[in-house]
Backbone of each chain as ProteinMPNN parsed JSONL, in Angstrom:
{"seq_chain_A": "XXXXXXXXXXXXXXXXXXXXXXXXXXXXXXXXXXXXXXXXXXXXXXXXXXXXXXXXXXXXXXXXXXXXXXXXXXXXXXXXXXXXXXXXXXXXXXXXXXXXXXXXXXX", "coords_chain_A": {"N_chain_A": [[169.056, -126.642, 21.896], [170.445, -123.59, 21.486], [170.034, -120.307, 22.7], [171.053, -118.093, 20.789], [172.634, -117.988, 18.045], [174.998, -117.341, 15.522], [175.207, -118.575, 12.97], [172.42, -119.442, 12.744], [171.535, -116.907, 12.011], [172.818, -115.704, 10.573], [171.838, -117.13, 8.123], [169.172, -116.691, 8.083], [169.106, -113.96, 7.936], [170.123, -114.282, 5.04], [168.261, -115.554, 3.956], [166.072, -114.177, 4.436], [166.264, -111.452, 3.244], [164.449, -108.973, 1.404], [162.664, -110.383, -0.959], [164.568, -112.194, -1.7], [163.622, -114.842, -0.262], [161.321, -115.076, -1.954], [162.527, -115.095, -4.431], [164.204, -117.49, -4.311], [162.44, -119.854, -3.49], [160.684, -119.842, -6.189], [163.212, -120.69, -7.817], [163.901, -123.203, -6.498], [161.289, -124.374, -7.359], [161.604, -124.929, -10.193], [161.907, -122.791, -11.844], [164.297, -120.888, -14.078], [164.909, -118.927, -15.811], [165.867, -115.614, -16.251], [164.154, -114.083, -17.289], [161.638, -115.407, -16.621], [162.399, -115.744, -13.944], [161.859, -112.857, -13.174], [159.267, -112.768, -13.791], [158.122, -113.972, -11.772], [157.643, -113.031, -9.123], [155.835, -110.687, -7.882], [155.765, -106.976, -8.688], [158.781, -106.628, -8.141], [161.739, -105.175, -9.445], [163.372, -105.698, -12.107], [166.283, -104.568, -11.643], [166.637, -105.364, -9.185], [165.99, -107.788, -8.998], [168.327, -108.944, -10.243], [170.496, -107.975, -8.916], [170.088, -109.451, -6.364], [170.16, -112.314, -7.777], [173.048, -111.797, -8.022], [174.364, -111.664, -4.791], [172.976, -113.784, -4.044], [174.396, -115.894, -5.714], [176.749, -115.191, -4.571], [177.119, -116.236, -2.578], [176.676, -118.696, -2.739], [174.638, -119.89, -3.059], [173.551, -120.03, -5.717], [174.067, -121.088, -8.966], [175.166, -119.744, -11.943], [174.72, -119.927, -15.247], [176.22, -119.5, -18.497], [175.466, -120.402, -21.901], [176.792, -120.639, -24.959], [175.025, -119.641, -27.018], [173.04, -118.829, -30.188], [170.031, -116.321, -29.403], [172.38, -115.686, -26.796], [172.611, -117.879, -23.967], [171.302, -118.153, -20.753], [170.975, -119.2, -17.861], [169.949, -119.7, -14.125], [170.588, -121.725, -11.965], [169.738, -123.674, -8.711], [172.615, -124.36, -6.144], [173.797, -127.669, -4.345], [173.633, -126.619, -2.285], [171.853, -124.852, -1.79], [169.756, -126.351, -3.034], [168.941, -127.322, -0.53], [167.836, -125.605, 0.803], [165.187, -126.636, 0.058], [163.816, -128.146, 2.235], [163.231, -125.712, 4.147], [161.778, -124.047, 3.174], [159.417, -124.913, 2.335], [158.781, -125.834, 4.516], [158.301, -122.907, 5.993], [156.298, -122.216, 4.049], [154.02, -124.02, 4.764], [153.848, -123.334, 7.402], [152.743, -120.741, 6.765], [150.075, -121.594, 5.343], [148.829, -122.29, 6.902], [148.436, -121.132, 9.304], [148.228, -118.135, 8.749], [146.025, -115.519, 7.165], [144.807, -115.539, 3.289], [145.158, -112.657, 2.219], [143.305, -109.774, 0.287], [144.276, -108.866, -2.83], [145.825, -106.237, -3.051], [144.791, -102.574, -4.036]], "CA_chain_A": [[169.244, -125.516, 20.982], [171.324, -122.323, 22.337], [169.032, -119.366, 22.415], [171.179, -117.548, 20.08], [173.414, -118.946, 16.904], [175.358, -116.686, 15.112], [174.994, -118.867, 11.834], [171.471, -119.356, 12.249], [171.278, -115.118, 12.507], [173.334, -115.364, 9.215], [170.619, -118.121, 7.538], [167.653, -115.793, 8.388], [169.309, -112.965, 6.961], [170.075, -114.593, 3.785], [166.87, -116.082, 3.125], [164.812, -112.79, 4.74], [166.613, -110.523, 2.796], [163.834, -108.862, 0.401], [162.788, -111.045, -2.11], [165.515, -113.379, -1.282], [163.009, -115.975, 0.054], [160.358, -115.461, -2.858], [163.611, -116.098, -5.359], [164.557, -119.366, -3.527], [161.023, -120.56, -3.569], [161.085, -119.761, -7.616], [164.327, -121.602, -8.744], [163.262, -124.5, -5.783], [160.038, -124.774, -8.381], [162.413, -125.326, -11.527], [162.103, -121.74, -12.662], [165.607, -120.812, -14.83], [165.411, -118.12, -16.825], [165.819, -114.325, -15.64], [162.337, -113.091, -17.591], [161.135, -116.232, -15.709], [162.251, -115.227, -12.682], [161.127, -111.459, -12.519], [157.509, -112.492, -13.684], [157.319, -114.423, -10.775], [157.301, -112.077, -8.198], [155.076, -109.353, -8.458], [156.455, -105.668, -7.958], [160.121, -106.746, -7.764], [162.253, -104.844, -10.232], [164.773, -106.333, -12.892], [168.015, -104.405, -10.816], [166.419, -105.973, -7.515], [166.075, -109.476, -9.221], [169.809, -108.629, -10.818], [171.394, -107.577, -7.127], [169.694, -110.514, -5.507], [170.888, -113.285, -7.868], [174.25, -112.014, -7.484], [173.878, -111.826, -4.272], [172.988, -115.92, -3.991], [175.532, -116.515, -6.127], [178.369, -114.975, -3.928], [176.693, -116.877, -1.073], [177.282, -119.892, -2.753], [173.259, -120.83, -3.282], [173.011, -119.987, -7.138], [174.992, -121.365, -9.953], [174.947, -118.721, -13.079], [175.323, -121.08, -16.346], [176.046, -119.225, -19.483], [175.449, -121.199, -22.896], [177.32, -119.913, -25.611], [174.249, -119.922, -28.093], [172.965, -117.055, -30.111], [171.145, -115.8, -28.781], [173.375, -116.34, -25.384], [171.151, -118.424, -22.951], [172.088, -118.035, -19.223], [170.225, -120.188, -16.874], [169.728, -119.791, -13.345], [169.894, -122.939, -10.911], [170.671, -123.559, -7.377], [173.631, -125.233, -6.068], [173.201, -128.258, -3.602], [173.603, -125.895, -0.831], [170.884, -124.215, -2.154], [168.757, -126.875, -3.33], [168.914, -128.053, 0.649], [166.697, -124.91, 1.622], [163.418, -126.826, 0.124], [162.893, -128.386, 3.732], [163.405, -124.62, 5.302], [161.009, -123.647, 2.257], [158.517, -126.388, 2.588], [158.372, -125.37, 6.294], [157.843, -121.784, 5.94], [155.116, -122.46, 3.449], [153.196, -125.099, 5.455], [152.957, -122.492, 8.603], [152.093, -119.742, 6.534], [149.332, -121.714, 5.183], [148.148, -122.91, 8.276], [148.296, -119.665, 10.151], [147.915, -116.521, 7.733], [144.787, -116.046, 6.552], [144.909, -114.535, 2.618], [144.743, -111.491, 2.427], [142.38, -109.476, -0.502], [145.593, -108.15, -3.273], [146.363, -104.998, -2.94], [144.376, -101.932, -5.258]], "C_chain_A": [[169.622, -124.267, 21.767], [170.091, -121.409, 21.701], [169.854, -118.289, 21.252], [172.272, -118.224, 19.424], [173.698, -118.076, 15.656], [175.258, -117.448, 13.359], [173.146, -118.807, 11.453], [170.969, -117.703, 11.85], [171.23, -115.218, 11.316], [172.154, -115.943, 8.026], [169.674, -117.367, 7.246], [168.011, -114.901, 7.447], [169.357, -113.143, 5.234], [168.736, -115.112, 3.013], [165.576, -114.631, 3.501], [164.755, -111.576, 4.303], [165.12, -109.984, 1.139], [163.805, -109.458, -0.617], [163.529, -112.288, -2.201], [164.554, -114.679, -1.7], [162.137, -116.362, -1.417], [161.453, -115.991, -4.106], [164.117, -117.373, -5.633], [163.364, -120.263, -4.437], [160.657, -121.053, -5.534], [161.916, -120.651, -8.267], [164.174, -122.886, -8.002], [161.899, -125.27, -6.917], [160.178, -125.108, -9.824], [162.497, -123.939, -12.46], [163.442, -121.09, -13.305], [165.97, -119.647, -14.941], [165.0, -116.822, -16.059], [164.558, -113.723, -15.835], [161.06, -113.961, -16.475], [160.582, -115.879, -14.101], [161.705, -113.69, -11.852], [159.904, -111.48, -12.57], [157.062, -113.139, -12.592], [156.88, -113.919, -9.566], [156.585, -110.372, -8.528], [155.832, -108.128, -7.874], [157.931, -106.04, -7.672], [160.44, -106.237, -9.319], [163.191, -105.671, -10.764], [166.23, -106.559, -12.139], [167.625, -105.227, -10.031], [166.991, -107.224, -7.818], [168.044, -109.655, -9.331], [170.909, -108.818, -9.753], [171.262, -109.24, -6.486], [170.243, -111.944, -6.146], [172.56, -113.157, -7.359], [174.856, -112.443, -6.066], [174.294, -113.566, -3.727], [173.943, -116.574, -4.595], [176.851, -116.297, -5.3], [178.109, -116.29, -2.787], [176.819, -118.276, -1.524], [175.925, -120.962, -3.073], [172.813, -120.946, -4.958], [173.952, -120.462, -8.017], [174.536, -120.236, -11.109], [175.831, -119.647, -14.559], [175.229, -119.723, -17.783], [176.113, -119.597, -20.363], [175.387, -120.577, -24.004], [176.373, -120.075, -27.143], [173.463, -118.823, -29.031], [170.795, -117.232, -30.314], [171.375, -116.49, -27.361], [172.106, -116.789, -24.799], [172.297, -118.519, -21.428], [170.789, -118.239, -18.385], [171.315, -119.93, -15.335], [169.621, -120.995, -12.442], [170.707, -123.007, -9.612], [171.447, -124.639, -7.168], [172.874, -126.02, -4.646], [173.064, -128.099, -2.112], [172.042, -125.402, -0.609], [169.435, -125.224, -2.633], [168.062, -127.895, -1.467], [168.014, -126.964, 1.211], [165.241, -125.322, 0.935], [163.212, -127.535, 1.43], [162.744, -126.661, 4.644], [161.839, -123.899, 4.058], [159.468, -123.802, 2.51], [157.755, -125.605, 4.153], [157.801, -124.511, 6.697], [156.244, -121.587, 4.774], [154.297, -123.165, 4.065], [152.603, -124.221, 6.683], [152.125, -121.557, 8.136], [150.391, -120.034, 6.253], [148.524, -122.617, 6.103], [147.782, -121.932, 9.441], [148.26, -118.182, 9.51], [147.076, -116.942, 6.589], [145.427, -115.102, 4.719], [144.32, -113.078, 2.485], [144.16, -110.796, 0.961], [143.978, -108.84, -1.472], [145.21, -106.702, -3.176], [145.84, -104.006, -4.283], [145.406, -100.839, -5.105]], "O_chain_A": [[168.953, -124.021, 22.77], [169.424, -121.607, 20.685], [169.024, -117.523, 20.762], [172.913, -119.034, 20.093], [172.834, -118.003, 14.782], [175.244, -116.586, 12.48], [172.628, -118.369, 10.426], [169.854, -117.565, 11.347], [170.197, -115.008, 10.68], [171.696, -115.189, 7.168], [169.278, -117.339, 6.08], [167.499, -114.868, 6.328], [168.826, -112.414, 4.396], [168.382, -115.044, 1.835], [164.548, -114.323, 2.899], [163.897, -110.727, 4.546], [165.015, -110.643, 0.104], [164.741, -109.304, -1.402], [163.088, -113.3, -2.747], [164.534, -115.325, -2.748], [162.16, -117.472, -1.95], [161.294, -117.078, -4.662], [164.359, -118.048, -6.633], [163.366, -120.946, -5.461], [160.462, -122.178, -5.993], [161.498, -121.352, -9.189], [164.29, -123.866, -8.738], [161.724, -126.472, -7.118], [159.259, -125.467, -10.561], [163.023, -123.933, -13.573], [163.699, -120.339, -12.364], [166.988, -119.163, -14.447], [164.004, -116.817, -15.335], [163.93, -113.057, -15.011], [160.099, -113.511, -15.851], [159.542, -115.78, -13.449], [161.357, -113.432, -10.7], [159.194, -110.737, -11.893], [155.876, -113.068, -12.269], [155.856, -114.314, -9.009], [156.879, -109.377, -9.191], [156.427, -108.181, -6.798], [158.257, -105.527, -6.601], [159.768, -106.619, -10.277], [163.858, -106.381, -10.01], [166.964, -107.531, -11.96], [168.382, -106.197, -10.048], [167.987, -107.743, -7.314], [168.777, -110.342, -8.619], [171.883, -109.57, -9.745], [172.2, -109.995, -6.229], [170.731, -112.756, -5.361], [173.188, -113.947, -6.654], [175.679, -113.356, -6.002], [175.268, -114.186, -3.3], [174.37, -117.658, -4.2], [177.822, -117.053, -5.34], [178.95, -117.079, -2.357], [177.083, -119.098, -0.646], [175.941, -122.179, -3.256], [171.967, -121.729, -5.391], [175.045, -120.057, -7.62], [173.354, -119.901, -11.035], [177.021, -119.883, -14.767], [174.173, -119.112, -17.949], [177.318, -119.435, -20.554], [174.366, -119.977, -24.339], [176.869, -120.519, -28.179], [173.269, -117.773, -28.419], [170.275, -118.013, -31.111], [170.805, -117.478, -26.899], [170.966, -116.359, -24.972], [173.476, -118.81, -21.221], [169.807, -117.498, -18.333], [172.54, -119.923, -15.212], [168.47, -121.302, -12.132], [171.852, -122.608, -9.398], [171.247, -125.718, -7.727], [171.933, -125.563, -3.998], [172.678, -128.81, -1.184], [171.303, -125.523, 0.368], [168.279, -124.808, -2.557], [167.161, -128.722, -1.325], [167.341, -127.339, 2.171], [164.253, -124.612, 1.119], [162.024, -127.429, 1.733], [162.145, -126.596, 5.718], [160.966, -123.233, 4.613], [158.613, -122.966, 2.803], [156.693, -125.115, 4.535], [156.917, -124.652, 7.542], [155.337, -120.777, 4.97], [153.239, -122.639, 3.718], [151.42, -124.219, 7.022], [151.033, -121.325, 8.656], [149.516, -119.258, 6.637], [147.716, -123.507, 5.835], [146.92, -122.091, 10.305], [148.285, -117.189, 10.238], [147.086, -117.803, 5.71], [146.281, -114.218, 4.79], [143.183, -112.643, 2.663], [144.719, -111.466, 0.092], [144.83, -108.345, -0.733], [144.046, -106.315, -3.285], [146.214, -104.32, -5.413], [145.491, -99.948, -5.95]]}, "seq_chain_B": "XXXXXXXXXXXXXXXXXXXXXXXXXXXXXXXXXXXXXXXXXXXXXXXXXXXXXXXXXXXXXXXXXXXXXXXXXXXXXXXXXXXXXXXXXXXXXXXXXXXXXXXXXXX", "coords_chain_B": {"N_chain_B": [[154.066, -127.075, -5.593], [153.3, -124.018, -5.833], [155.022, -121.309, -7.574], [154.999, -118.659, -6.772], [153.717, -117.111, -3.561], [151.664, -115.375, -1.927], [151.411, -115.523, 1.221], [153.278, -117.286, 1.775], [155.427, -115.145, 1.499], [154.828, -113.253, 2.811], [155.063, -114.736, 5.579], [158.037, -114.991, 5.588], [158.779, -112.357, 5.324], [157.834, -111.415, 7.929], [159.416, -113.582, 9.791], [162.152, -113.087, 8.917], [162.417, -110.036, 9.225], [164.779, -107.97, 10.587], [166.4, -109.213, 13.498], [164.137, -110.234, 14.402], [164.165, -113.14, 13.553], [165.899, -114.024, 15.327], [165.159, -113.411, 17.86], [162.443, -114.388, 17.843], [163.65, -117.347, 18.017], [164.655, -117.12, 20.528], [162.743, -116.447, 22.497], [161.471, -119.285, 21.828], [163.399, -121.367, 22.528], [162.756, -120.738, 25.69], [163.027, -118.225, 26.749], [161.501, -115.604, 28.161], [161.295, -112.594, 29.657], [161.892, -109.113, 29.357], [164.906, -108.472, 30.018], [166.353, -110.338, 29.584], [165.442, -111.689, 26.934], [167.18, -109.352, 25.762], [169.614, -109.952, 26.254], [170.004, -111.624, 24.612], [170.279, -111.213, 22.182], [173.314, -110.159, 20.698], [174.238, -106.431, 20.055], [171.58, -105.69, 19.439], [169.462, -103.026, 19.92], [167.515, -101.904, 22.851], [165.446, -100.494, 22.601], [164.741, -100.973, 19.776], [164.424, -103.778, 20.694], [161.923, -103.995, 21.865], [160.128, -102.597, 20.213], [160.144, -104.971, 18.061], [159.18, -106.568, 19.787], [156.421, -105.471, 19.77], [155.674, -105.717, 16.793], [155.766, -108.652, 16.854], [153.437, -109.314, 18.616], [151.37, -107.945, 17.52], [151.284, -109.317, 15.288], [150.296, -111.701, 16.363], [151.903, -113.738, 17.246], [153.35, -113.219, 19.77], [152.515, -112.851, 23.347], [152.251, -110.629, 25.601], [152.087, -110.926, 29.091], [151.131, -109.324, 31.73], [152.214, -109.081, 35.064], [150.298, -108.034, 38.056], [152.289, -107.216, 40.618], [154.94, -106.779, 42.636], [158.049, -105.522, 42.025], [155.972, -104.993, 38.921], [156.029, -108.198, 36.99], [156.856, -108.604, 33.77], [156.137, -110.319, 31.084], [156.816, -112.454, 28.039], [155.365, -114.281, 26.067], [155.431, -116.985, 23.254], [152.362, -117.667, 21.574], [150.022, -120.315, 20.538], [150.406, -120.25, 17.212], [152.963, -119.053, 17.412], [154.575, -120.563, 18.919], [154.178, -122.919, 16.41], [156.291, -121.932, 15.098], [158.432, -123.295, 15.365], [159.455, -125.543, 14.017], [160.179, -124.19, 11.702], [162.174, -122.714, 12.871], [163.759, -124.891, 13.713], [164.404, -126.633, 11.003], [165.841, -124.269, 9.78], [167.777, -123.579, 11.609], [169.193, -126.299, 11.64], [169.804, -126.089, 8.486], [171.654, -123.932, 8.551], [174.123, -124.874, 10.316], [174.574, -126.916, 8.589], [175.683, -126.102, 6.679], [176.548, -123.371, 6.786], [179.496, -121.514, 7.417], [181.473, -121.429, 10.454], [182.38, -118.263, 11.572], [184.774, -116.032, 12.795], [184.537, -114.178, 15.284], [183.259, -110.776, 14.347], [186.063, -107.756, 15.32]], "CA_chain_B": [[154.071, -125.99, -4.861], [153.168, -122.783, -6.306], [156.357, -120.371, -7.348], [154.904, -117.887, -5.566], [152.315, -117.315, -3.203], [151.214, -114.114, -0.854], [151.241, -116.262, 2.646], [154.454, -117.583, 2.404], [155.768, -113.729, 1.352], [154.358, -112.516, 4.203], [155.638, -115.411, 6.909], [159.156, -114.651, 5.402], [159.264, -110.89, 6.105], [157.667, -111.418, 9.264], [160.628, -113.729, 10.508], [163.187, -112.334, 8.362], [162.772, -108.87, 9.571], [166.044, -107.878, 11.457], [166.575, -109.784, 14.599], [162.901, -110.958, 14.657], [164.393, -114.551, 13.787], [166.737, -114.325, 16.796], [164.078, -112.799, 19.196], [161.801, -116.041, 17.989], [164.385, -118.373, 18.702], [165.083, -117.357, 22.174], [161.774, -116.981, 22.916], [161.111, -120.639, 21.494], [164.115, -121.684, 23.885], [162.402, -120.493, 27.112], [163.585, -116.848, 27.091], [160.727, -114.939, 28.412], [161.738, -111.848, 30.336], [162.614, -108.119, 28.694], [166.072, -107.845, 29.573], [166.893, -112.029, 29.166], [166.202, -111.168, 25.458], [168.058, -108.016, 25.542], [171.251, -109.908, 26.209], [170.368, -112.786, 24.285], [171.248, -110.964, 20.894], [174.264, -109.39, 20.859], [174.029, -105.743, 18.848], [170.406, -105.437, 19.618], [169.27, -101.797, 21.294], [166.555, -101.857, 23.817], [164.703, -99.556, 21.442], [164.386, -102.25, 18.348], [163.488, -105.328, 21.063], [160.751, -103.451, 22.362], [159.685, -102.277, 18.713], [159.982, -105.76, 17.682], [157.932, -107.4, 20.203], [154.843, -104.916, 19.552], [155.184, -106.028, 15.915], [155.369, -109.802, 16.578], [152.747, -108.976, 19.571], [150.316, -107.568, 16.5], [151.151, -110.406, 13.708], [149.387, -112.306, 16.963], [153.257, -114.609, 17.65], [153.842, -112.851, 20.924], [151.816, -112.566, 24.436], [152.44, -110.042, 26.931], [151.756, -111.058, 30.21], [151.364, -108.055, 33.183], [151.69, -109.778, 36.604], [150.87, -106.765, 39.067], [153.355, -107.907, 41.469], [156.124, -105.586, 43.184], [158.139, -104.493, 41.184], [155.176, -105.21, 38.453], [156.464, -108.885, 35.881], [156.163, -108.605, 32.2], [156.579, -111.823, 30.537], [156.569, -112.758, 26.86], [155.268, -115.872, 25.708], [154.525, -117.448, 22.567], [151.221, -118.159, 21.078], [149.929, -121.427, 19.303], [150.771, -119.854, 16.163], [154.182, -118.399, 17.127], [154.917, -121.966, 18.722], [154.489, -123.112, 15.945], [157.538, -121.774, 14.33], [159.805, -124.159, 15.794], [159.801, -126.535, 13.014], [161.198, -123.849, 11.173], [163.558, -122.171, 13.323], [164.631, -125.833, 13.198], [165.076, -126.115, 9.92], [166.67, -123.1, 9.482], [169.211, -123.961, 12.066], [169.882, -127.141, 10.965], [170.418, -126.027, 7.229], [172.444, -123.3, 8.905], [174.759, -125.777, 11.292], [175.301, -128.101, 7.521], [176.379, -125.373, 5.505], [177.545, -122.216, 7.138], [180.733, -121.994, 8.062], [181.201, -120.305, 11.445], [182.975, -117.242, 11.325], [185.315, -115.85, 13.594], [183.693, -112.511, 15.403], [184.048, -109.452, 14.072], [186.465, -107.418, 16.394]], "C_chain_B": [[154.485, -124.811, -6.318], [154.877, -121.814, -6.731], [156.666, -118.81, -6.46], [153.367, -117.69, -4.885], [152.788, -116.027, -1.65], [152.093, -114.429, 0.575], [152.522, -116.583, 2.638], [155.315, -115.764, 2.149], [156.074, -113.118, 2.821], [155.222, -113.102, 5.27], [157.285, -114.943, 6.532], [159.408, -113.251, 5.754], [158.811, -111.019, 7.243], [159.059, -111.951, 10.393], [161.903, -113.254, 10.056], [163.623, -111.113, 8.55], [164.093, -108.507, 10.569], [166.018, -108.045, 12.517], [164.958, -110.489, 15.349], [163.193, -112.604, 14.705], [164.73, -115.085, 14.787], [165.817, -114.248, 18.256], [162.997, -114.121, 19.271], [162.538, -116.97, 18.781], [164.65, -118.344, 20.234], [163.779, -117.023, 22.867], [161.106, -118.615, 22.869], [162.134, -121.537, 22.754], [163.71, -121.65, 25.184], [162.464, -119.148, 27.922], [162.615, -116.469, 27.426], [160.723, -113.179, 28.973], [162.9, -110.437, 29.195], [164.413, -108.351, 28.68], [167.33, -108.995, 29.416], [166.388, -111.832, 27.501], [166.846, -110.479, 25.267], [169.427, -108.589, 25.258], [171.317, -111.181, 25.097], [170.777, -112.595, 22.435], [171.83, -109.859, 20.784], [174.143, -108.072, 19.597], [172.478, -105.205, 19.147], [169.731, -104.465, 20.619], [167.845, -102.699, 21.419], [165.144, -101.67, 23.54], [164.452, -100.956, 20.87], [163.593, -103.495, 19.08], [162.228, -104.851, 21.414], [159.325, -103.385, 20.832], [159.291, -103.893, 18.095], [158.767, -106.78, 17.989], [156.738, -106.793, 20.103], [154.835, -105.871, 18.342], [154.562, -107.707, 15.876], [154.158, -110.074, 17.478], [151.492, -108.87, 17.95], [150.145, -108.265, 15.551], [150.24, -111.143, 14.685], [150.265, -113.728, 16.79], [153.402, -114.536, 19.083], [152.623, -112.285, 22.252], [152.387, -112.028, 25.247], [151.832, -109.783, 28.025], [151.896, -110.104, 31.304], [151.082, -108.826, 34.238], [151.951, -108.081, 37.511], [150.922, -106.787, 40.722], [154.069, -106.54, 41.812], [157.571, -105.887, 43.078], [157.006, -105.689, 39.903], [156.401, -106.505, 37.53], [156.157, -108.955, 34.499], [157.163, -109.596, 31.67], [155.949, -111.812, 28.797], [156.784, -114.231, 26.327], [155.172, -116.355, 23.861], [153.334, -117.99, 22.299], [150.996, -119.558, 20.529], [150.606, -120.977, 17.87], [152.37, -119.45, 16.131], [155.354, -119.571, 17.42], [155.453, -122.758, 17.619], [155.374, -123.115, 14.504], [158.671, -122.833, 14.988], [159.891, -125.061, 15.087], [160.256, -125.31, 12.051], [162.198, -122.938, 11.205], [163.89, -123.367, 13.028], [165.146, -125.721, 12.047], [166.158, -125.338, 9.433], [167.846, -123.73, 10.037], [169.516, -125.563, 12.015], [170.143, -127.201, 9.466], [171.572, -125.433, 7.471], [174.044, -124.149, 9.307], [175.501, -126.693, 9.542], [176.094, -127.709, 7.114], [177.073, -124.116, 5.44], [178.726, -122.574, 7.917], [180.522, -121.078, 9.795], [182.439, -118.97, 11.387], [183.418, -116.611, 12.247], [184.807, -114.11, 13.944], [184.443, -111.271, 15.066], [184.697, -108.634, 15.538], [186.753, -105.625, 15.963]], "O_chain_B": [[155.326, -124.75, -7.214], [155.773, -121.865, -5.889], [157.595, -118.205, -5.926], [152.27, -117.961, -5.373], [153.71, -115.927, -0.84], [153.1, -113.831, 0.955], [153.117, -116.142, 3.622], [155.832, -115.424, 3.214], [157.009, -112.741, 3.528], [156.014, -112.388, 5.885], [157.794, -114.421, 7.524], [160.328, -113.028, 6.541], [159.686, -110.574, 7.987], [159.578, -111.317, 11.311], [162.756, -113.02, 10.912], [164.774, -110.779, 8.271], [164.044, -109.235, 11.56], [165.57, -107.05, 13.087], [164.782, -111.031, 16.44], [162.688, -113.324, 15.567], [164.318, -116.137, 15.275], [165.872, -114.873, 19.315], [162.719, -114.742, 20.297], [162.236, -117.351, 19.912], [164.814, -119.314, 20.973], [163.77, -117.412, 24.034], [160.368, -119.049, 23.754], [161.652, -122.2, 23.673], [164.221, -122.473, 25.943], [162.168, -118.907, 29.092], [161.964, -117.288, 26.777], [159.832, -112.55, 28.402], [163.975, -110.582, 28.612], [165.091, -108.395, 27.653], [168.54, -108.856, 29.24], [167.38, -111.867, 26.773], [167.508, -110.794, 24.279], [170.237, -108.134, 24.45], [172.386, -111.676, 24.741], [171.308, -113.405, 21.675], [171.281, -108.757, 20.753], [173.992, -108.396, 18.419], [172.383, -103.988, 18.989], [169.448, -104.767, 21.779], [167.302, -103.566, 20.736], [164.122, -102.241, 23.92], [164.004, -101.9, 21.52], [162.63, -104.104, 18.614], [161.332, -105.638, 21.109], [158.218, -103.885, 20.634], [158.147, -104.035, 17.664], [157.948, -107.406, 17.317], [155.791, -107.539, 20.349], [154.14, -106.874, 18.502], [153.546, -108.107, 15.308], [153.658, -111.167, 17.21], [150.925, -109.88, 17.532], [149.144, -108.151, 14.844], [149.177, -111.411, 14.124], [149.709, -114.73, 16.34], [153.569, -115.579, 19.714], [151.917, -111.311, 21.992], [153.192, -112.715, 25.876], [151.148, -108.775, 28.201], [152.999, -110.145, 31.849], [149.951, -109.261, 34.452], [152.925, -107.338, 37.64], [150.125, -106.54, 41.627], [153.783, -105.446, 41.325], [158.198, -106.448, 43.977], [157.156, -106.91, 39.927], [157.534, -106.075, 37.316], [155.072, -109.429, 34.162], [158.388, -109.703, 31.741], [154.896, -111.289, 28.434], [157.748, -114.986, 26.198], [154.513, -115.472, 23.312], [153.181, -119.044, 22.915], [152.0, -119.999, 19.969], [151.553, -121.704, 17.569], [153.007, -119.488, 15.078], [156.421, -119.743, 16.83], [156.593, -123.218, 17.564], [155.323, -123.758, 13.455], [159.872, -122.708, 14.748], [160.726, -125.813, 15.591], [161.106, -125.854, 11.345], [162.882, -122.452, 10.305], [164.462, -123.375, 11.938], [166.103, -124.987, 11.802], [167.153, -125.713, 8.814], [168.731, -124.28, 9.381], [170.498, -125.792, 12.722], [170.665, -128.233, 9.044], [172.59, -125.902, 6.961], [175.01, -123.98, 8.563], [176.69, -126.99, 9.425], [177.174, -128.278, 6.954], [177.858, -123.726, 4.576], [178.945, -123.482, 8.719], [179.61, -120.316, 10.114], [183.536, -119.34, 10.968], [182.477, -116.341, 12.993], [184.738, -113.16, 13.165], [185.578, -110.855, 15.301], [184.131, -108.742, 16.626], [187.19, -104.848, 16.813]]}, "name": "protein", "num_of_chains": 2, "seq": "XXXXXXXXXXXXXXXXXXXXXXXXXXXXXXXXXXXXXXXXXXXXXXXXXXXXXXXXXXXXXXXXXXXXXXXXXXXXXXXXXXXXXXXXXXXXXXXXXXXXXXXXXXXXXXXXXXXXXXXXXXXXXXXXXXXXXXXXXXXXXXXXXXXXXXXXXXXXXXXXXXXXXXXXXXXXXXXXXXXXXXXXXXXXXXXXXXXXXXXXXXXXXXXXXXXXXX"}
């Protein structure tokens, strides 16, 4: 492994980007729908969520389905680029909970 | 698996923070030595690696070793815990390596 890897740089960034990761983790868990997806993260705003799918979608990890139904339904799912970060997911969850203790939430 | 959860939150901004992924990785490689990271990511002041390694130094990832030698050695190691990120720098860079393209350097 080369000590530095201009894609892996890019990887990190995309998944370390605020929220990013907790989004992943979300639609990796079958979550769809946009109200879905903002209740799952605590303290993340609507725009944020909004920015950040787009975002995944330019990057090629989100599909954006709109279903012409009234009213409109527009589903969220990842593409199989995207459904390939549950081992990087998986991974990052397994250390965390093996090495970071929880911490008390936040008053 | 949970859709979201604190611990993995946390491990994600920790390596996700800007050039913290890269500074792992080439420490995980064998890098040890201030100014053998310095060169090992391109873009990266002097300032920020320094900054960086207190923080990953304080998550309790990074050991700084004082040998007082002439001229004095300061060495940076990984921990058990920071070790064991190398299953998912892997990861990472092998999702990276499948699916990013590589990109010709900015000039």
């Amino acid at each position: 492994m080369a000590a530095y890897c201009p894609r892996y740089q890019r990887a990190i960034e995309m998944i370390g980007r605020r929220w990013s990761g907790a989004i992943l983790r979300a639609l990796i868990t079958g979550t769809t729908h946009f109200a879905d997806l903002a209740r799952t993260v605590p303290g993340m705003s609507d725009r944020l969520l909004s920015e950040r799918l787009k975002e995944l979608e330019a990057e090629g990890l989100v599909v954006r389905t709109v279903t012409p139904s009234t009213p409109v339904r527009i589903e969220y799912t990842l593409t199989p680029m995207g459904q390939a970060l549950l081992t990087v997911v998986e991974s990052i969850a397994g250390w965390a909970e093996t090495y970071l203790e929880v911490e008390p939430a936040a008053t």
